[in-house]
C-alpha positions in Angstrom: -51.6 -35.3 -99.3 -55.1 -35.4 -100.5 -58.2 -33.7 -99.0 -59.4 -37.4 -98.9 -56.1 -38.7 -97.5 -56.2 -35.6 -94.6 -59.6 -36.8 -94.2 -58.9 -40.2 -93.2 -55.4 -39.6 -91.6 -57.9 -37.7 -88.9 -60.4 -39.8 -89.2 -58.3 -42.9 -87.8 -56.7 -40.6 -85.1 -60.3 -39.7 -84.0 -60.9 -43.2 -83.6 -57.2 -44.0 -82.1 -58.9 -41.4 -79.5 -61.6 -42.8 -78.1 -59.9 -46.2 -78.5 -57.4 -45.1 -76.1 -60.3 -43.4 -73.8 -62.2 -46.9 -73.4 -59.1 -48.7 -73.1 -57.8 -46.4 -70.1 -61.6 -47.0 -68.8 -61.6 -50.7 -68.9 -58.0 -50.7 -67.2 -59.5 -48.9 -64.5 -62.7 -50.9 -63.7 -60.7 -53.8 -63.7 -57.8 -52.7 -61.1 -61.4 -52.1 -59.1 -61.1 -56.0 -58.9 -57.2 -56.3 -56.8 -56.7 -54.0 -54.0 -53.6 -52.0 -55.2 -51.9 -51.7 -51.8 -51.9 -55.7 -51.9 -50.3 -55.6 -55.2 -48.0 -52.8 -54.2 -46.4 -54.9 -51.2 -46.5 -58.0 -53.2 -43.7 -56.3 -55.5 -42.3 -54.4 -53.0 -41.2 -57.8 -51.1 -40.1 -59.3 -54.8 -38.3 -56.4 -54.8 -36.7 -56.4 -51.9 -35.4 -60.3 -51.9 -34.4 -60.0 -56.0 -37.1 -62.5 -56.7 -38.8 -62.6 -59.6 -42.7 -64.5 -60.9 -44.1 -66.0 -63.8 -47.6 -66.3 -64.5 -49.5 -69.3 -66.4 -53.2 -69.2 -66.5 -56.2 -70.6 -67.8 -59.5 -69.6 -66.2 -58.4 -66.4 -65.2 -57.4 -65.5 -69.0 -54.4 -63.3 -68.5 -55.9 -61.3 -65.5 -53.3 -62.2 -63.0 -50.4 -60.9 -65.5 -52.6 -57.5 -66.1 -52.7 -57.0 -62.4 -49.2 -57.7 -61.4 -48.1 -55.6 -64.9 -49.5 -52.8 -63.1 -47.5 -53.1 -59.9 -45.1 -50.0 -59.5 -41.3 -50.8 -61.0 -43.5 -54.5 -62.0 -40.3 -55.0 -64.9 -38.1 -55.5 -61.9 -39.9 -58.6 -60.9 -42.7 -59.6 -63.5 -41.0 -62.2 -66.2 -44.0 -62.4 -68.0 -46.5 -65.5 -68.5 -48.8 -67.8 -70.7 -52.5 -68.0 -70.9 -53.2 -71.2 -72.0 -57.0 -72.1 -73.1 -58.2 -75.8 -74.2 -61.3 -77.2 -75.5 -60.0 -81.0 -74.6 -62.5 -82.9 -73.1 -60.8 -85.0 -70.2 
């Protein structure tokens, strides 16, 4: 490898970095918004009766999915979901 290609190679894992580092900070400001112990007994009773949810949003643009996705064990119970956005005038 190159001096340039070494260069870059730790230039984009520099970046990668702090990527990760304001990711990991956004994901905490916004489990500020859902009070985890709600969230944790909202799974738990999925859980506990084998149920399982599927999300569909609009106005809350995926939110709803990123909370439950960070309930405990949340591949047990969360099937996933669709965020579905429209410009239509009714």
């Amino acid at each position: 490898m190159t001096d340039t290609g070494r260069d870059n190679a730790a230039s984009f894992v520099s970046i990668a970095n702090e990527l990760i580092i304001v990711i990991n900070i956004e994901i905490n400001l916004l489990m500020e918004l859902f009070d985890l112990t709600t969230l944790k007994a909202i799974g738990n009773k999925l859980k506990a009766k084998k149920q399982t949810v599927a999300l569909a949003e609009s106005v809350t643009s995926g939110l709803l999915q990123f909370a439950f996705s960070q309930i405990p064990d949340a591949r047990l119970f969360l099937q996933g979901g669709h965020c579905i956005q429209s410009r239509a005038k009714i």
